[in-house]
C-alpha positions in Angstrom: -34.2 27.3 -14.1 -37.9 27.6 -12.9 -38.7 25.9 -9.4 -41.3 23.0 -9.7 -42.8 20.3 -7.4 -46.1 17.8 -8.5 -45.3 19.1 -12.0 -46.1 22.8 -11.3 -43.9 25.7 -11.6 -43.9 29.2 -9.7 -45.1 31.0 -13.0 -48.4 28.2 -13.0 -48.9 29.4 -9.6 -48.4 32.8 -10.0 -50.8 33.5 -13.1 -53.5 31.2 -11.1 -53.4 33.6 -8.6 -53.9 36.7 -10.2 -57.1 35.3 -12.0 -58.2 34.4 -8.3 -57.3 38.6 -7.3 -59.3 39.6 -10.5 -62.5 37.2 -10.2 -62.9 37.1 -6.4 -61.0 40.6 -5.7 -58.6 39.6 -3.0 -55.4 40.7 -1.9 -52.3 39.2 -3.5 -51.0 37.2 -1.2 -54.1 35.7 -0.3 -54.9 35.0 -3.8 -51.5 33.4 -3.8 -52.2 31.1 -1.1 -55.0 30.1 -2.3 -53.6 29.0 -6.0 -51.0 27.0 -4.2 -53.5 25.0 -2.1 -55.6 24.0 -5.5 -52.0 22.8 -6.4 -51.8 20.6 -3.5 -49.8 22.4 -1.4 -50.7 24.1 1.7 -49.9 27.8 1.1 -47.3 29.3 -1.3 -44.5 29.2 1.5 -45.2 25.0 1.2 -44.7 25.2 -2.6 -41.3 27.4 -1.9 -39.7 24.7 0.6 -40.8 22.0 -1.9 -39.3 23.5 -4.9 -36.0 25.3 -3.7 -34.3 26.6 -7.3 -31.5 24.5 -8.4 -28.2 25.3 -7.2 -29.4 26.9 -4.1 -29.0 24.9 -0.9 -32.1 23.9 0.9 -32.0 23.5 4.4 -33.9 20.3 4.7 -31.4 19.2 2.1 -28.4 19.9 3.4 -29.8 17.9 6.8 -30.6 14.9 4.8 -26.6 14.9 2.7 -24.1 12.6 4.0 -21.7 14.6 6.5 -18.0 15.0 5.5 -15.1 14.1 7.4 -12.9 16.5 8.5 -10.6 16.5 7.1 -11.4 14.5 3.8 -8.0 12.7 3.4 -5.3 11.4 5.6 -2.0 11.3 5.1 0.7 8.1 6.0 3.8 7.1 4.7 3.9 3.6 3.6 6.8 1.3 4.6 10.4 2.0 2.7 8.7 5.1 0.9 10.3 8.6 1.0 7.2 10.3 -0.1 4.0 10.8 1.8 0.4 9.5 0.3 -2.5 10.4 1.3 -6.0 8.1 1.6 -9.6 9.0 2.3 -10.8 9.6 5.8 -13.3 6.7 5.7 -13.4 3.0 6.0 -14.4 0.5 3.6 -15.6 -2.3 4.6 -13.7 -5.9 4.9 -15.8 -7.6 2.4 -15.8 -4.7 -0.1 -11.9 -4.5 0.0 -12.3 -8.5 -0.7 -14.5 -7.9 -3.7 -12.5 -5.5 -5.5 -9.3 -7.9 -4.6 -11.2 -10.4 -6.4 -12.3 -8.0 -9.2 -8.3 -6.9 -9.4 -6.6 -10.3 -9.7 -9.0 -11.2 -12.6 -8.4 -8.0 -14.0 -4.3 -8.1 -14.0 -4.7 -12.0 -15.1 -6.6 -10.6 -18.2 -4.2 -7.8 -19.0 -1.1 -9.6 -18.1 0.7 -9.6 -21.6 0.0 -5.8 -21.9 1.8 -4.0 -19.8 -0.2 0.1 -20.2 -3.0 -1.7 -19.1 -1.8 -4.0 -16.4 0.5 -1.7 -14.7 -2.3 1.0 -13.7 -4.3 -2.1 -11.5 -0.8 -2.7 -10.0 -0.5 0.9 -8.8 -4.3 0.4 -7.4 -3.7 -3.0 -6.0 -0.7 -1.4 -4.3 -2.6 1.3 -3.1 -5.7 -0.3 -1.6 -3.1 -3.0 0.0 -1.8 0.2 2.0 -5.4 1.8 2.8 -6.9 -1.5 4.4 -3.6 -2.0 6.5 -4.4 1.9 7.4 -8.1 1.5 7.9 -7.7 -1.8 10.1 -4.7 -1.9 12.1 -5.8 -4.8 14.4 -6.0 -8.3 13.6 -9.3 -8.5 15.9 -10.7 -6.4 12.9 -8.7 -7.9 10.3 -7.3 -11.0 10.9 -3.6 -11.6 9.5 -5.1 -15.1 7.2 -7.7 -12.5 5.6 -5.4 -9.9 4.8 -2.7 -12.2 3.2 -5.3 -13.6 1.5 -6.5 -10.5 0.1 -5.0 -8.1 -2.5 -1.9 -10.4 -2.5 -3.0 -13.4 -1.8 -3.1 -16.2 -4.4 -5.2 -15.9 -7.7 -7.6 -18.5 -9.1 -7.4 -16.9 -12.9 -4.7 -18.1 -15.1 -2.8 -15.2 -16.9 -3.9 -14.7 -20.6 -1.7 -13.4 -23.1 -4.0 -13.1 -25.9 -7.5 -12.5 -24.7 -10.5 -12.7 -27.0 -13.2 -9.8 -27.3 -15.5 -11.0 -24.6 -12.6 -11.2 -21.9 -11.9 -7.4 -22.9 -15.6 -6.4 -22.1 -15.4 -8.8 -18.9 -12.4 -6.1 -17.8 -14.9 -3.2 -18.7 -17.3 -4.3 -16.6 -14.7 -5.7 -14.2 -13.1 -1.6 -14.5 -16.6 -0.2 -13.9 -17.7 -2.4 -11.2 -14.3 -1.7 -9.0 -15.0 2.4 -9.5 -18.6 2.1 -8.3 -17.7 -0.3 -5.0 -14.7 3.0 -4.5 -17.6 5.5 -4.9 -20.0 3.8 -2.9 -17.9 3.7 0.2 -15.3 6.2 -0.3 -15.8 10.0 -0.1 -15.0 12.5 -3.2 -11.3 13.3 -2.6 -8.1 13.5 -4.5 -7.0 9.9 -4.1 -10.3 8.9 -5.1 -9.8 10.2 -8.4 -6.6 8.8 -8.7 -8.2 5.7 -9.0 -10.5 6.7 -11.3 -7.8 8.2 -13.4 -5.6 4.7 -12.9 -8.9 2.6 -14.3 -9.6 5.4 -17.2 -5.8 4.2 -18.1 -6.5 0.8 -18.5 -10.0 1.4 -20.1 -8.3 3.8 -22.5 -5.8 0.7 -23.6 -8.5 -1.9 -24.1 -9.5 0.3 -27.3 -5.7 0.2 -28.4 -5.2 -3.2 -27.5 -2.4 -4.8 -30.1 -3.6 -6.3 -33.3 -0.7 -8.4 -33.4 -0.9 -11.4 -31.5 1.3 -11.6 -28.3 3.3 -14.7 -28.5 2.9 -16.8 -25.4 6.4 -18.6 -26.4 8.1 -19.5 -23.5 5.4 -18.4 -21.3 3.9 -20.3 -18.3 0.3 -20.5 -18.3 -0.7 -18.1 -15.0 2.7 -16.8 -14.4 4.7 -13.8 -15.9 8.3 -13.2 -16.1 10.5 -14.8 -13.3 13.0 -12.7 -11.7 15.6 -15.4 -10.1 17.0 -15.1 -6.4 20.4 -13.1 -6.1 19.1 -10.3 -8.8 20.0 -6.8 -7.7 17.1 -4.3 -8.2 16.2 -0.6 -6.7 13.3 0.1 -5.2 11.3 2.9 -7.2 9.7 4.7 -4.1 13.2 5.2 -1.9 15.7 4.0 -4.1 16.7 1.4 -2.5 19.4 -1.9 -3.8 18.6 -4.8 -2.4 18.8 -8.5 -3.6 15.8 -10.7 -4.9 15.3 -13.2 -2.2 11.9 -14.4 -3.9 9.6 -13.4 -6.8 6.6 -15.2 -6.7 5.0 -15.2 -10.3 1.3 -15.7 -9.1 0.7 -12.1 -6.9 4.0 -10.4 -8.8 5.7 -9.9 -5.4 9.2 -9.8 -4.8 10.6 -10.5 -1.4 14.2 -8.7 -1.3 17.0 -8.0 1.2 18.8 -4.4 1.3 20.4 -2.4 3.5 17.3 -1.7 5.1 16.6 -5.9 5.5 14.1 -7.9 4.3 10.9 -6.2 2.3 8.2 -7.2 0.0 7.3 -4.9 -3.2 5.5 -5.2 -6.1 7.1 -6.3 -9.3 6.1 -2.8 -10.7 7.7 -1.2 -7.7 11.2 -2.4 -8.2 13.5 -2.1 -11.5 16.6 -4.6 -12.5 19.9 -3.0 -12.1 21.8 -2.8 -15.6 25.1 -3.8 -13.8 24.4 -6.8 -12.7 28.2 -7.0 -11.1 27.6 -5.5 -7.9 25.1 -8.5 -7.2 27.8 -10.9 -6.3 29.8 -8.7 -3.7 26.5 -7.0 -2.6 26.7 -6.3 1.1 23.4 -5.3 3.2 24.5 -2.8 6.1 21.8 -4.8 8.5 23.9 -8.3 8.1 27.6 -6.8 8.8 27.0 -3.3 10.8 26.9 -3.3 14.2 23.6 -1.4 16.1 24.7 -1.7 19.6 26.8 -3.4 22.5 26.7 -6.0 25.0 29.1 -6.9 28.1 29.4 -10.0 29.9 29.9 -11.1 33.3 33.9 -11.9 32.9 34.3 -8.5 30.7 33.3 -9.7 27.4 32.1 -7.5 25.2 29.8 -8.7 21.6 28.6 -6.7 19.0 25.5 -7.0 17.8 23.1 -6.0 14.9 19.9 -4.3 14.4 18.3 -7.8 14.3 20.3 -8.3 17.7 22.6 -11.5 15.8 25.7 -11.0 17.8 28.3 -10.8 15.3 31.7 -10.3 17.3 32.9 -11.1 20.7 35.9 -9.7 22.2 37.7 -11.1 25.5 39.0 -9.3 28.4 42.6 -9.7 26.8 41.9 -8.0 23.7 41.2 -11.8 21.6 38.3 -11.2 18.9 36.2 -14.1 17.5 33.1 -14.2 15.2 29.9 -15.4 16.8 27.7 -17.8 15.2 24.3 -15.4 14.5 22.5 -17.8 16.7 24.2 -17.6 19.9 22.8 -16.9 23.3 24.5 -14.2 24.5 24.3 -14.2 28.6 24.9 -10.7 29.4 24.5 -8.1 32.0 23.5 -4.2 32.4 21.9 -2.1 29.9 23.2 -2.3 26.4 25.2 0.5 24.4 23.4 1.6 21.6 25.3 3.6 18.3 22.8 4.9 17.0 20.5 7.8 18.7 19.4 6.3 21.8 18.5 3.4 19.9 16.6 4.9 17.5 16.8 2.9 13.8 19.5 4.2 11.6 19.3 5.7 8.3 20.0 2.7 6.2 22.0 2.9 3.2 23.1 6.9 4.4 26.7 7.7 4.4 27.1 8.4 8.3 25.1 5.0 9.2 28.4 3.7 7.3 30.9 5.7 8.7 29.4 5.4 12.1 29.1 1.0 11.6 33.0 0.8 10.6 34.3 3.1 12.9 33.5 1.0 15.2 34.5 -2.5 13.7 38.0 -0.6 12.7 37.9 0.1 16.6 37.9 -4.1 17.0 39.9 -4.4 14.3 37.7 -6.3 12.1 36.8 -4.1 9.4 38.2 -5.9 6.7 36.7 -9.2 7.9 33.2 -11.0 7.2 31.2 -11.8 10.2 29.0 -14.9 10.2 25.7 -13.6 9.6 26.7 -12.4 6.1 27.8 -15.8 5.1 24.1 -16.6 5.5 23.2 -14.8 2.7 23.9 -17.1 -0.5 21.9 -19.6 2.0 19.1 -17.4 2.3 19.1 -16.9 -1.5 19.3 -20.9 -2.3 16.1 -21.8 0.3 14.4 -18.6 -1.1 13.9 -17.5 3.0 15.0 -14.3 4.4 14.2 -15.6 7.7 17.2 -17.5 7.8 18.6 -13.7 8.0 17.1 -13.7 11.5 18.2 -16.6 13.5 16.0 -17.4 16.5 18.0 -20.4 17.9 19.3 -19.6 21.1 20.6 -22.9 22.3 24.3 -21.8 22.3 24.7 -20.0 24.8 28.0 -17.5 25.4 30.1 -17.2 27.1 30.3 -20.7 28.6 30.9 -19.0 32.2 27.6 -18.4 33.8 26.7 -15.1 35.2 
């Protein structure tokens, strides 16, 4: 390709001048010069740093480009995930996160009954949900009512089961609109094209949208499928069991208890168990395993978990009794820890299990149910995980002061 600047091109110059060399008998260069001034440039060396050939970089350029961070993505581990994910080294602002939030809920409400195109804006709602948590760890930055509120937070639009043909051009613009706020803040990088990708997925599907009508039969207007409290599911990213504790139908969240405790996924991140057996008799290590020790002032010693619930208490004489989970213990010294220097154990591993009822064999209460886990079908009733995690400390234990 030719260089050109004002609509003029090295050849243009170039023939100028030798007409100039001919008629006036100069020297090349000169002649050269002088063709690129009656171009409007002041010598040829002008006319080069206007014009730089395509492909080439130009210093001036390069100066004026945006600078890219080094290095271009970042990688974190998102909470109860196995695998690392990476995000770009930049930061988008609050109010463009809240936009596209905005942008997605519409988008999901519109493609709610058709799950190829609904379930790529999950991943992406997902996804952003983790990079703004990354890009703003402090609540001066982000406070805690604008994050809930954001990418999870409750939606205005009612779920639509068969939309007409304008709604599916609303999503196209909706589609193009979120992938030009990404590009506009958000370096080239690899997870920026798996956005892209994600919203190519759900443009691709509005094209093979179903023919035949979805029935909406038994379908609540702006909800989706209920999954009820005391449902076991596994988590897809560590392959987790855990309970459902909550599913609420308006972001598609599931709060759920495991072996890990209490966690919040998306409905796309978790599957329904085929057994459905193991629900009833379903017991999370964090409710029944003990994490560490304490000792009293007469000799007693309780067992408590990771929450720090005391669980059991044994006497000077060798007696063991189950604690209520909300007890004030009144002990003294450091506590014993079973687990690594008191270091979080691998829930749901093999040796976390071996290494919790070892111990409780030790008290001789390995066959018995402590307290805590008798909160669980409460917990599941009032929907509330909390009630997992007592925080009444009125009782206090044992009744001898220190």
């Amino acid at each position: 390709m030719e260089r050109k600047a004002n609509g003029h091109n090295a050849a243009y110059i170039k023939r100028q001048a030798r007409k100039l060399q001919k008629l006036m008998n100069l020297p090349y260069h000169i002649a050269l010069n002088q063709a690129a001034k009656e171009a409007d440039f002041t010598n040829w060396q002008n006319f080069i740093n206007s014009a730089p050939v395509p492909g080439i970089p130009n210093k001036k350029q390069e100066q004026l480009k945006p600078k890219l961070p080094i290095p271009l993505v970042i990688s974190y581990r998102s909470f109860f995930a196995k695998s690392v994910s990476k995000r770009p080294n930049a930061k988008m602002p609050v109010k463009a996160h809240q936009e596209i939030s905005q942008l997605l809920k519409e988008a999901l409400a519109i493609t709610d009954c058709h799950k190829r195109a609904n379930t790529p804006l999950g991943e992406i709602r997902t996804t952003l949900d983790d990079w703004v948590q990354k890009e703003y760890p402090s609540h001066e930055e982000l406070p805690e009512e604008v994050f809930h509120a954001m990418y999870y937070g409750d939606s205005p639009f009612e779920c639509e089961c068969n939309p007409p043909d304008v709604r599916k051009q609303d999503l196209r613009r909706i589609l193009e609109r979120i992938g030009k706020i990404i590009d506009a803040n958000y370096h080239s990088c690899s997870p920026v094209r798996w956005i892209h990708k994600r919203l190519a997925n759900t443009s691709e599907w509005i094209d093979k949208w179903p023919k035949q009508q979805i029935s909406n039969h038994n379908v609540i207007p702006g909800r989706v499928k209920e999954l009820l409290p005391g449902t076991l599911v596994r988590t897809k990213a560590g392959n987790n069991v855990a309970l459902v504790i909550n599913h609420d139908t308006w972001s598609n969240t599931i709060s759920c208890y495991g072996d890990k405790g209490s966690m919040t996924c998306a409905r796309h991140e978790v599957t329904v168990t085929r057994d459905q057996k193991g629900a009833k008799t379903f017991k999370p290590m964090r409710l029944f395993l003990p994490y560490g020790k304490w000792k009293c002032a007469d000799g007693t010693e309780v067992l408590y978990n990771r929450d720090y619930c005391p669980l059991w208490a044994r006497t000077p004489g060798g007696g063991v009794e189950a604690l209520d989970p909300d007890t004030w213990v009144k002990y003294q010294g450091d506590s014993v820890s079973y687990f690594n220097n008191g270091d979080a154990p691998r829930w749901g591993s093999k040796d976390t299990l071996a290494t919790g009822l070892a111990v409780l064999k030790e008290w001789g209460v390995d066959h018995k149910r402590p307290r805590l886990l008798d909160l669980l079908p409460h917990a599941l009733e009032t929907r509330n995980a909390e009630v997992l995690r007592p925080k009444n400390k009125a009782k206090g234990y044992p009744a001898i002061a220190m």
